[in-house]
C-alpha positions, 0 to 999 in steps of 0.5 A: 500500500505504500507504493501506491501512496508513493506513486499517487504523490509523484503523478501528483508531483507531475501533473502539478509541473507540467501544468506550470510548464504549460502556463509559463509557456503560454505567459512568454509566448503571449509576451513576446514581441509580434511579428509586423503585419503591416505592409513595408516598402524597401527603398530601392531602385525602379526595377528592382526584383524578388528572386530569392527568399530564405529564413535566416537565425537574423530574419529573412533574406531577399536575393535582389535583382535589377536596379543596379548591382545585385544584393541580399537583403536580411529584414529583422522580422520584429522591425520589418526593417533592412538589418544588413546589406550585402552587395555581390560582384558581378 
């Protein structure tokens, strides 16, 4: 009998965390910043296109090409703003 008890108090013991876990998690995740969903315009020249588009750690990076040399773009996705340029030789 006293296996069970020991066992009914560590189940007990379980449940009670993995609750907490549960709720600290949806807390951070109801905290952290949101992603911008408005619409944002890159500064860049007439005739510049979209041919490339990836995930990064940093944001996400656009391969332009056209109006002039070709570049990558990195966004900041809590920004929607440029955080890095590269420019690549021809």
């Amino acid at each position: 009998m006293g296996w069970l008890k020991l066992a009914i108090g560590v189940m007990t013991v379980l449940i009670v965390v993995g609750v907490g876990v549960i709720g600290v998690t949806i807390f951070h995740r109801l905290a952290s910043p949101r992603l911008i969903d408005t619409p944002h315009i890159l500064d860049e020249p007439a005739g510049t296109r979209i041919t490339g588009i990836t995930s990064t750690p940093a944001g996400v990076a656009l391969l332009l090409q056209g109006g002039g040399p070709d570049r990558v773009v990195v966004l900041d996705l809590t920004s929607a703003k440029p955080s890095s340029l590269v420019t690549l030789r021809p």
